[in-house]
C-alpha positions as CSV (number, residue, x, y, z in Angstrom):
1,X,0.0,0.0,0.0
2,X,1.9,3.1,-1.2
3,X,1.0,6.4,0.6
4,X,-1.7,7.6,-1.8
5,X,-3.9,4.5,-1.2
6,X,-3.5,5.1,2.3
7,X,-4.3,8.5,2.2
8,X,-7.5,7.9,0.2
9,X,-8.4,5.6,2.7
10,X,-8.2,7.8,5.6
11,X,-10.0,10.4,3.9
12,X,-13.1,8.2,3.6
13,X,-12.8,7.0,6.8
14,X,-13.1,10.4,8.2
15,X,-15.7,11.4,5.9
16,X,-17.7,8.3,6.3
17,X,-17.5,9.1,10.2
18,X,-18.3,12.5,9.5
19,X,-21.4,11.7,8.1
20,X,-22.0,9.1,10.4
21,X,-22.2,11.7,13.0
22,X,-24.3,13.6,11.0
23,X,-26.9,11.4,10.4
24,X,-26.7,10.3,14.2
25,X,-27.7,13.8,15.4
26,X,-29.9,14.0,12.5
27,X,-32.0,10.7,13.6
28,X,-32.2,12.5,17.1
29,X,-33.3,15.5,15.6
30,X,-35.7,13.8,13.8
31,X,-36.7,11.3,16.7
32,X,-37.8,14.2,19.3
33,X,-39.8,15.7,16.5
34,X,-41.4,12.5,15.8
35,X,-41.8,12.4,19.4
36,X,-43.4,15.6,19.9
37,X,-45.6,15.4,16.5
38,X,-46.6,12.3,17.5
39,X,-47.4,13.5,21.5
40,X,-49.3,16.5,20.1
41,X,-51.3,14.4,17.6
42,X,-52.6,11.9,20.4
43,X,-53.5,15.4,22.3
44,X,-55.4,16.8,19.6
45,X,-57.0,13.5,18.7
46,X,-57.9,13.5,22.4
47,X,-59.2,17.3,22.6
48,X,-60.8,16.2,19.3
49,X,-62.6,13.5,20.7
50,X,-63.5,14.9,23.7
51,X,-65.0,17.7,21.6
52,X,-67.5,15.8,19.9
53,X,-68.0,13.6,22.4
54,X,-69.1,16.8,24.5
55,X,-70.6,18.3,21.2
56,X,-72.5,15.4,20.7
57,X,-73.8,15.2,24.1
58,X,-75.1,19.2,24.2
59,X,-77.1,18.3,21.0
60,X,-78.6,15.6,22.4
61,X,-79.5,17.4,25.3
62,X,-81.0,20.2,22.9
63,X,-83.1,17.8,20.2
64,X,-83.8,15.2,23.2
65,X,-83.6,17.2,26.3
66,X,-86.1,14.5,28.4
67,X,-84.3,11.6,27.3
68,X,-81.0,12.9,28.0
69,X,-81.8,14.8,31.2
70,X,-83.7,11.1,32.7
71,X,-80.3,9.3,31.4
72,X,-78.2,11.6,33.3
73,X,-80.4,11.8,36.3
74,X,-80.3,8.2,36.6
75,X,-76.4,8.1,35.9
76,X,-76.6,10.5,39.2
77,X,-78.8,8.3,41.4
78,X,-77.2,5.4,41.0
79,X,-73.8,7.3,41.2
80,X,-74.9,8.8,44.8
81,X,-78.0,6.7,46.3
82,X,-77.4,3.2,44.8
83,X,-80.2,1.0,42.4
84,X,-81.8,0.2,45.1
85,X,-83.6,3.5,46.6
86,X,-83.8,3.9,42.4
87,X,-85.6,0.8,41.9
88,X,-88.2,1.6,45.1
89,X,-88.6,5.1,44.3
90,X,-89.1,3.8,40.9
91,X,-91.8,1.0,41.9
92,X,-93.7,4.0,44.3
93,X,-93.8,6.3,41.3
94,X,-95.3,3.3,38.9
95,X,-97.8,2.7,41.8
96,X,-99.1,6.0,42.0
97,X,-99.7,6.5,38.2
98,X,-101.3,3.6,38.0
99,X,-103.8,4.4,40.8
100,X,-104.0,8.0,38.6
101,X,-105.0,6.2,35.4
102,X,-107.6,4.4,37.8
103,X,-109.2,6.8,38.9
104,X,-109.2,9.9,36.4
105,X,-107.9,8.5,33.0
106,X,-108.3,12.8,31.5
107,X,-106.2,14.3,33.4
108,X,-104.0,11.2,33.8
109,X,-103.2,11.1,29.6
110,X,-103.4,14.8,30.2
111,X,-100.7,15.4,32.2
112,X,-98.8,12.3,32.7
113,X,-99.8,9.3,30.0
114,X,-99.1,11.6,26.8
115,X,-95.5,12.1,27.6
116,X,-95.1,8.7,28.6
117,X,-96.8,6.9,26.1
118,X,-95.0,9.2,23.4
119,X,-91.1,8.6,24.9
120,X,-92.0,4.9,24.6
121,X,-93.4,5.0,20.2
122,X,-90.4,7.0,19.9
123,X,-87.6,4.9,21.3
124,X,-89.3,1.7,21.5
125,X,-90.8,1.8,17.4
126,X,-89.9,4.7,15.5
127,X,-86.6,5.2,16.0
128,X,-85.5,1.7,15.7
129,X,-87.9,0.5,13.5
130,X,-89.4,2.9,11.4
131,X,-86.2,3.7,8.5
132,X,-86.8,0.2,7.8
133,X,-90.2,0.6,7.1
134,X,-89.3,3.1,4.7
135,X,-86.4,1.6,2.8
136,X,-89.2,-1.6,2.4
137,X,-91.7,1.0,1.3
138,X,-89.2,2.1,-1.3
139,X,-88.7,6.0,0.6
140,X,-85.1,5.5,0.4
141,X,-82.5,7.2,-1.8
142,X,-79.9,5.1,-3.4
143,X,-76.6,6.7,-4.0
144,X,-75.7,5.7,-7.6
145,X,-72.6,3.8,-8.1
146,X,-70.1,5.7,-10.5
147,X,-67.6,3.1,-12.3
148,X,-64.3,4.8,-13.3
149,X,-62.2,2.6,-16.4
150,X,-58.8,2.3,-16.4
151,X,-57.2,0.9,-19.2
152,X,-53.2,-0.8,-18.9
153,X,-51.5,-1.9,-22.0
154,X,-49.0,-4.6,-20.9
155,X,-47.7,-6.4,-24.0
156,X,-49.7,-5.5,-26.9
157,X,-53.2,-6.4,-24.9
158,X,-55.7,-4.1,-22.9
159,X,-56.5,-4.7,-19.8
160,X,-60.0,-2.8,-18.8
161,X,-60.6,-2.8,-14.9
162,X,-63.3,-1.0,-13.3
163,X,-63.4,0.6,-10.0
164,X,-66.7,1.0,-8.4
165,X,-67.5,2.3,-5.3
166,X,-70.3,0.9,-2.6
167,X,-73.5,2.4,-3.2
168,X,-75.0,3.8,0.2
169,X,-78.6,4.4,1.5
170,X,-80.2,7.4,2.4
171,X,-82.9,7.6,4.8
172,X,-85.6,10.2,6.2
173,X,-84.6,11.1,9.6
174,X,-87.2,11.1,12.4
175,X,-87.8,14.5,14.2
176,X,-89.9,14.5,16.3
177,X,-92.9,12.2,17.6
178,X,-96.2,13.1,19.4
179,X,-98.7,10.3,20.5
180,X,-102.2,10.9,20.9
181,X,-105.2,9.0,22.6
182,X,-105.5,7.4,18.6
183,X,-102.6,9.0,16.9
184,X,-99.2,8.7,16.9
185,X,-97.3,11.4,14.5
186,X,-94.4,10.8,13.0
187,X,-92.6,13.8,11.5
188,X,-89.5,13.0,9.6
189,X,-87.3,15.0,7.5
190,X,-87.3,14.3,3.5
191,X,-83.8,13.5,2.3
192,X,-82.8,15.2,-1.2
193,X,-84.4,14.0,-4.2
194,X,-87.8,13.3,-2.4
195,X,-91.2,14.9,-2.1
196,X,-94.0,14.5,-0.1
197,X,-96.1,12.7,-2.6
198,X,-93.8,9.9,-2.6
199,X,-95.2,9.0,1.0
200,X,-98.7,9.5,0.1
201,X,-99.0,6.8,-2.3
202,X,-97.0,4.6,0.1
203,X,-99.7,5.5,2.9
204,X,-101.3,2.2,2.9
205,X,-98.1,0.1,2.6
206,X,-96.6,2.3,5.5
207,X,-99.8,1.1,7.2
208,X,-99.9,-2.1,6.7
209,X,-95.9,-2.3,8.3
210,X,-96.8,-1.0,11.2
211,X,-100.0,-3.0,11.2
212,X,-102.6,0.1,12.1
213,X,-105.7,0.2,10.3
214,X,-105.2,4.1,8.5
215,X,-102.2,6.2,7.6
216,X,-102.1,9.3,6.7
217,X,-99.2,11.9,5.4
218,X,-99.0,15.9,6.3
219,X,-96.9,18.1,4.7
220,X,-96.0,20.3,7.6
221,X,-92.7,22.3,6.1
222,X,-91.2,22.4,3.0
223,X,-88.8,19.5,3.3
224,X,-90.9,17.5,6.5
225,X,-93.9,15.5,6.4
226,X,-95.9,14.2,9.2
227,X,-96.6,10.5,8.7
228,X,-99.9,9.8,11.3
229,X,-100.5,6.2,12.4
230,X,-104.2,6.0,14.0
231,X,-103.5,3.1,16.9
232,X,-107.4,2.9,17.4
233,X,-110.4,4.7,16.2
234,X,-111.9,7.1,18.2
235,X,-115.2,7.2,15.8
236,X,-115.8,3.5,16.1
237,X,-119.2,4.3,17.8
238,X,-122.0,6.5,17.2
239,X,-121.9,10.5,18.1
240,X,-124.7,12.0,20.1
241,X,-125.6,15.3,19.0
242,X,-125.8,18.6,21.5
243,X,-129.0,18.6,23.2
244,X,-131.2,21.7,22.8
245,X,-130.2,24.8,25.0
246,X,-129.6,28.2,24.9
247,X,-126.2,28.7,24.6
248,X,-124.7,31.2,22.3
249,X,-124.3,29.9,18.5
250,X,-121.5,31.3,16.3
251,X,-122.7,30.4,13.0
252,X,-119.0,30.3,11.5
253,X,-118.3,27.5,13.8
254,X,-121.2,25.3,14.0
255,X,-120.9,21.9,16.0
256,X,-121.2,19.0,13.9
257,X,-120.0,15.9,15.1
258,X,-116.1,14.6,15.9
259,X,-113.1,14.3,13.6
260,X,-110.8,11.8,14.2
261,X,-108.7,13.0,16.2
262,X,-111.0,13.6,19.3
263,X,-111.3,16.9,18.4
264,X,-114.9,18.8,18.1
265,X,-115.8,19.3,14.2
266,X,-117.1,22.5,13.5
267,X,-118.8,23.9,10.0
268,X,-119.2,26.8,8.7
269,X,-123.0,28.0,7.8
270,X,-122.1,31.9,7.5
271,X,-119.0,33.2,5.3
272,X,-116.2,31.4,3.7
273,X,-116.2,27.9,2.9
274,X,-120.1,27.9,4.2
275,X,-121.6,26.2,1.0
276,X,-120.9,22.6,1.4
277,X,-121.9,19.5,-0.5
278,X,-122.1,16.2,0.9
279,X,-122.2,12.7,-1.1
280,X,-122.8,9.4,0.1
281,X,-124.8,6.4,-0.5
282,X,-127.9,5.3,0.8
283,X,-127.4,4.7,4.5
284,X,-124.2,6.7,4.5
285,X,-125.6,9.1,7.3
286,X,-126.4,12.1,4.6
287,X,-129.2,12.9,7.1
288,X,-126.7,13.5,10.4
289,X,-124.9,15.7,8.2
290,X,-127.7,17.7,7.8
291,X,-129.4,17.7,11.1
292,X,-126.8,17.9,13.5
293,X,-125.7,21.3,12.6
294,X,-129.5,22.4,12.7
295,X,-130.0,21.3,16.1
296,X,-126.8,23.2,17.0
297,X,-128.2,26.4,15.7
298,X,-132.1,26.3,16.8
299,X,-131.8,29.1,19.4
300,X,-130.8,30.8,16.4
301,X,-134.0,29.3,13.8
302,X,-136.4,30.2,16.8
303,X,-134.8,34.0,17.2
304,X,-135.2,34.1,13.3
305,X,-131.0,34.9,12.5
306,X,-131.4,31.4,10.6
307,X,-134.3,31.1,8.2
308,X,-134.3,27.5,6.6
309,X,-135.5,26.5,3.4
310,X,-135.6,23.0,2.5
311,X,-136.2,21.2,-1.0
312,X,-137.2,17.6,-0.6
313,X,-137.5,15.8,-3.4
314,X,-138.4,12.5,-1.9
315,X,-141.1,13.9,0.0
316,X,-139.5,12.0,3.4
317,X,-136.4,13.5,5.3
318,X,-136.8,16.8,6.0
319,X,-140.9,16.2,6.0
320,X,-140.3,15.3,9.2
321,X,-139.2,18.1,10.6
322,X,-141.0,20.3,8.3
323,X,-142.2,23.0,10.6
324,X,-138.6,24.7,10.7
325,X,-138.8,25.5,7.6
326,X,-139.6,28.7,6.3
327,X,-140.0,27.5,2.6
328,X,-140.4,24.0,1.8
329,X,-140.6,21.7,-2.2
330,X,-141.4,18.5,-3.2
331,X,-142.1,18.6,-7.1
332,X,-139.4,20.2,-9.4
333,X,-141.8,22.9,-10.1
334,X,-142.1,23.7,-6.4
335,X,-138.5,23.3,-6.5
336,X,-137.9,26.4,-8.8
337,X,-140.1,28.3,-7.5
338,X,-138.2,28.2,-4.2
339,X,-135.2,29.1,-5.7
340,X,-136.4,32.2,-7.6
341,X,-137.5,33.4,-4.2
342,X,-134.5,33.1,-2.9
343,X,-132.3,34.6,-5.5
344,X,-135.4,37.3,-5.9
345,X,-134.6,38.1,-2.0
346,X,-130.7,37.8,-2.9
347,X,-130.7,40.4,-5.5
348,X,-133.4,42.5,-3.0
349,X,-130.3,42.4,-0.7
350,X,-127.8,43.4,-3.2
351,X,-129.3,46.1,-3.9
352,X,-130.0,47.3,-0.6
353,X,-126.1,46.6,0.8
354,X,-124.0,47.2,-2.6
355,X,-121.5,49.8,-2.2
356,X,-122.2,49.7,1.7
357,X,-120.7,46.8,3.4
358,X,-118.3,43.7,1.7
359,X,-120.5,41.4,4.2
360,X,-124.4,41.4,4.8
361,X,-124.5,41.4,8.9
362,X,-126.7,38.2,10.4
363,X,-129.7,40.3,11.7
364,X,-133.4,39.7,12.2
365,X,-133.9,41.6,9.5
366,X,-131.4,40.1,6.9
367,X,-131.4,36.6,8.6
368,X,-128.8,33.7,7.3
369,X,-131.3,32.2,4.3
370,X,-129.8,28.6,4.8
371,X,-131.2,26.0,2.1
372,X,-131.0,22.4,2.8
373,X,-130.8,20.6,-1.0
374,X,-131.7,16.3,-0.3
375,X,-131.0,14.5,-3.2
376,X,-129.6,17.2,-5.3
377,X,-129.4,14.7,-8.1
378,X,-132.7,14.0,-8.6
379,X,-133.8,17.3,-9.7
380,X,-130.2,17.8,-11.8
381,X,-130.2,15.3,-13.7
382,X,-133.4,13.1,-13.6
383,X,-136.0,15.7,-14.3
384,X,-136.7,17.4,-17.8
385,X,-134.6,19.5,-19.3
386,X,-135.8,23.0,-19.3
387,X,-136.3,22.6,-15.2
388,X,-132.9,20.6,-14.7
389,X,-131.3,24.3,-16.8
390,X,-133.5,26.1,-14.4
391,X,-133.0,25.0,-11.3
392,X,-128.7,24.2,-12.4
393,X,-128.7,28.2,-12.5
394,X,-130.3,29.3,-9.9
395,X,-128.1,27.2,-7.5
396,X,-125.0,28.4,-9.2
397,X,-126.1,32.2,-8.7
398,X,-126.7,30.8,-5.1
399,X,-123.3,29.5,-4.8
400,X,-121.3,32.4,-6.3
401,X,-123.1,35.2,-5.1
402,X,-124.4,34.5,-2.1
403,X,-121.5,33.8,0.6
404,X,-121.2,37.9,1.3
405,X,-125.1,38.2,1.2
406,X,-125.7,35.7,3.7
407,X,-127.1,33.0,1.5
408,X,-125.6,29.3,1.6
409,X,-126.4,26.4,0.2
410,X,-125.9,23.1,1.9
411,X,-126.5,20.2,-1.2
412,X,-126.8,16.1,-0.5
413,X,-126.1,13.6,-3.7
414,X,-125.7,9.9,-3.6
415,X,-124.0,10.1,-7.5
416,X,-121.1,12.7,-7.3
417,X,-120.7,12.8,-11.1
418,X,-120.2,16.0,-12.9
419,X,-123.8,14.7,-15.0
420,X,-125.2,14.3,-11.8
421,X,-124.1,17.6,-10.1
422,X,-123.0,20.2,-12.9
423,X,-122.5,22.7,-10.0
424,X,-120.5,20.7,-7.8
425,X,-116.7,22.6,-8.4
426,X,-118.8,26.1,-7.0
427,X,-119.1,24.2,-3.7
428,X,-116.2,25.2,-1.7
429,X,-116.8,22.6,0.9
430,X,-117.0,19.0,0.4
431,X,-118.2,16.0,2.4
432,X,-117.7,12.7,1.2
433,X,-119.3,9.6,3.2
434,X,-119.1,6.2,2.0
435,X,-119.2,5.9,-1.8
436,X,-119.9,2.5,-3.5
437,X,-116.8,3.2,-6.0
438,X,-113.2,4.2,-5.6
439,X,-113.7,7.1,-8.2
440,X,-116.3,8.7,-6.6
441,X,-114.2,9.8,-3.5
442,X,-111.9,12.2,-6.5
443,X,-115.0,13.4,-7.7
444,X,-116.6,14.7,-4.9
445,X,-113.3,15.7,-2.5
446,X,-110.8,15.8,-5.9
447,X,-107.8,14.5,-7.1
448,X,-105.1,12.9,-5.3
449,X,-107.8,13.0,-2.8
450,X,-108.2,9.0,-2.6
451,X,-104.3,9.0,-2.3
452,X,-103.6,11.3,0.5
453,X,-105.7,8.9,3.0
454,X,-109.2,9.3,2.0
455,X,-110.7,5.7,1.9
456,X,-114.3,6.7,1.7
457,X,-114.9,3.2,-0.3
458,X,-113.7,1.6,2.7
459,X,-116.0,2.6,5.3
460,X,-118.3,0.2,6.6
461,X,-122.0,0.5,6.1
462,X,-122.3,-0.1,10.1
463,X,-120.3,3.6,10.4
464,X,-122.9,5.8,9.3
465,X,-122.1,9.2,9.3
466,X,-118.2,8.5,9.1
467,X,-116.6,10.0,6.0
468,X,-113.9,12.2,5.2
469,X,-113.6,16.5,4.6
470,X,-111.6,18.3,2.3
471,X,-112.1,22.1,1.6
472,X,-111.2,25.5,2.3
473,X,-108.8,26.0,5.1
474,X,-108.1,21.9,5.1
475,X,-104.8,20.9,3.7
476,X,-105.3,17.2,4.1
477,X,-108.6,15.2,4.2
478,X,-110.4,15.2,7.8
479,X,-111.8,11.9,8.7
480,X,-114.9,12.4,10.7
481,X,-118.3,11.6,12.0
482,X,-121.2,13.7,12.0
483,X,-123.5,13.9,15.2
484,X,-126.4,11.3,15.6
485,X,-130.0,12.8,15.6
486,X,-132.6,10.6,17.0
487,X,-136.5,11.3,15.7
488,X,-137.1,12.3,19.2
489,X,-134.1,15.6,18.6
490,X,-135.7,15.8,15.2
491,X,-139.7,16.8,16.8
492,X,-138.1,18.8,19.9
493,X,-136.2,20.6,17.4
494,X,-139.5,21.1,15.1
495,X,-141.0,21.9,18.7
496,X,-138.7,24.2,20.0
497,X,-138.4,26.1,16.8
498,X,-141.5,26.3,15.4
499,X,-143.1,29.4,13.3
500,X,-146.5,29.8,12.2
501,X,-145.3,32.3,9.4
502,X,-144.1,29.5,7.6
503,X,-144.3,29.3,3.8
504,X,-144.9,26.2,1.7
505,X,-143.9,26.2,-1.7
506,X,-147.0,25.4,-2.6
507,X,-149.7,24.2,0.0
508,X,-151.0,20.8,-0.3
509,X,-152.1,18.4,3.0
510,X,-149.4,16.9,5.2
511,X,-148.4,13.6,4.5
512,X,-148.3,10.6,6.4
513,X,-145.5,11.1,9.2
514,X,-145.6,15.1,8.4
515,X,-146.5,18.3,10.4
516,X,-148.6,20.6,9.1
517,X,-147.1,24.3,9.2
């Protein structure tokens, strides 16, 4: 080894050491900072989680603050008292809402039952159980998978492979859920690329999961619906009507029965939304639909605010009670004649408060002119044709110029067709009892009607005056049942209401069953 060799050799070695060192302190440089990136990421992973974790609690307090406040209060009891004073306090607090429900079941669901009944649907069916019901009832939204080609060349051939990604599942989100003493509702927020129509026309397979007998869908915000369950039907059993008193009436809200929520149903006889038509087939309860509401108003009949007319063409219904009204047909003849009094005293009206008021006051001496139209079909449509034009136009100048005037119009059909009832678009407010044929409930209540929850084919002929209401001021059809009025109501209310001015359209002797005026 001459001294060149050597002293490349020793060059390197120092070098090589050199940069040994170097890379020594640089692996402890680089060490510590490992150390303290890797330190401060398992803080912040640690403030991160604890963040959420506390995030995630605050929001549950906030969208389920009595869930989360009994969970923590619980958490504390056992924490500081032990299960065991829980699980007796617990017991003594069953025992006594028990013996509540005993012994006033109002104020029990009131106060206490409500809330409980509703925590339970919510945690112990919805929540859990309804998304599936909605991904079976097809209300889900699908993410569509997007396949991206590649293509490889390797030797002269092309290899195509395709990279898809796992399609998810979108479903509504429950909000919020409120149980009633029938009801349960369900509100749910719509995920993007639904509508609220979607869940309409799955009303009756949503129904059928949760294995109730009616459900029906509310639009209640622009991107939330309300999907109602009914547990059990309130209007299973016949409605009394109001007995006869002396209470005040407000003729805008008029007691007519229940709806089916437990709720009172009201009608309007005096401005908006007061003309009403009701359809239904024989035995449907037409005729608690139309007496109900006049035993509600009699103080008002016998202190003449409410003068009744009443066309009859069958000679029978409102024969009974015939001495309330103030005008009274049989024949279509008769029936005209009515009608051209009443538009006569309509235009008397016009002429008198045109330019004066936009609506006629309710006074003795401009009384509510109320007309009660049985079988509106028969004189529309089965009657010759010069009458049928006559009598077609008079209830349509009825119907469009009488609301402000204090005129309504209260019609009863058992054929809803547009042959049958020209006029029936000019009622504003529509009742439909049972039908005989799915198409008749979108005739009388209209489209979509049938879809939105209103069976009216379905009801059974035992439910007589059960049917459904759709109309002004009613987003969704109303299931209901109008009061029951016995013939005993029927003669009080003839009795308690009766006016010897009373005009018959024309005069001929009382028929069998009838009251002469």
């Amino acid at each position: 080894m001459n001294a060149h060799t050597f002293g490349v050799l020793f060059l390197g070695g120092v070098g090589l050491a050199v940069v040994v060192w170097v890379l020594h302190k640089l692996g402890r440089a680089l060490a510590s900072i490992a150390e303290a990136l890797a330190a401060a990421a398992v803080v912040f992973i640690a403030l991160w989680w604890l963040l959420k974790g506390l995030g995630w609690i605050v929001k549950e307090i906030v969208t389920h603050p009595r869930t989360a406040l009994t969970v923590l209060a619980v958490a504390a009891w056992l924490h500081w008292w032990g299960w065991l004073s829980l699980l007796l306090t617990t017991s003594t607090v069953a025992a006594v809402l028990g013996v509540w429900r005993l012994i006033d079941l109002v104020s029990f669901d009131q106060w206490a039952g409500r809330v409980l009944r509703t925590w339970w649907q919510k945690w112990a069916i919805y929540v859990p159980k309804l998304p599936g019901w909605l991904h079976a009832c097809g209300l889900s939204v699908k993410d569509d998978t997007i396949p991206v080609d590649l293509t490889v060349t390797l030797v002269g051939r092309k290899k195509i492979s395709r990279d898809r990604q796992q399609p998810g599942v979108r479903l509504p989100k429950v909000k919020h859920v409120k149980s009633g003493p029938s009801w349960d509702e369900v509100r749910v927020e719509l995920v993007p690329g639904q509508k609220p129509e979607d869940y309409d026309e799955a009303a009756r397979a949503l129904a059928s999961a949760r294995k109730v007998a009616r459900c029906q869908v509310r639009e209640v915000a622009p991107n939330v619906v309300s999907i109602d369950f009914q547990r059990r039907d309130l209007l299973a059993h016949p409605i009394p009507c109001p007995e006869l008193d002396e209470g005040a009436v407000d003729l805008r809200r008029v007691w007519a029965g229940r709806t089916e929520y437990g709720q009172d149903w009201r009608i309007p006889l005096h401005g908006s939304g007061s003309h009403t038509l009701t359809a239904g087939a024989s035995g449907a309860g037409k005729n608690s639909v139309m007496w109900c509401p006049l035993v509600a108003i009699a103080p008002a009949i016998r202190d003449g605010l409410v003068r009744v007319s009443g066309i009859d063409p069958k000679g029978m219904e409102l024969a009974y009670g015939r001495g309330i009204f103030h005008r009274y047909a049989v024949t279509p003849k008769d029936a005209v004649a009515l009608l051209d009094d009443l538009v006569a005293a309509m235009d008397a009206r016009k002429g008198e408060f045109a330019g004066r008021v936009r609506t006629v006051p309710v006074t003795r001496e401009n009384p509510l002119e109320l007309l009660e139209f049985d079988e509106i079909g028969a004189l529309t449509k089965y009657c010759d044709r010069k009458t049928r034009e006559a009598i077609v136009e008079k209830v349509a100048l009825l119907t469009t110029q009488g609301r402000a005037l204090g005129f309504t119009v209260r019609g009863y059909v058992q054929e809803p067709t547009k042959e049958t009832v020209p006029v029936r678009e000019l009622f504003p407010r529509r009742i439909c009892l049972r039908v005989t044929a799915k198409s008749h409930v979108g005739m009388v209540l209209g489209d979509q009607a049938y879809e939105r929850g209103a069976w009216a084919n379905r009801i059974e002929e035992s439910a007589a005056g059960v049917g459904y209401v759709w109309g002004e001021g009613l987003r969704e059809p109303l299931r209901v049942r109008a009061g029951w009025v016995p013939d005993e109501t029927v003669k009080a209310l003839e009795t308690y209401v009766s006016n010897p001015n009373v005009v018959v359209l024309p005069e001929r002797p009382a028929a069998e069953g009838e009251v002469a005026a």
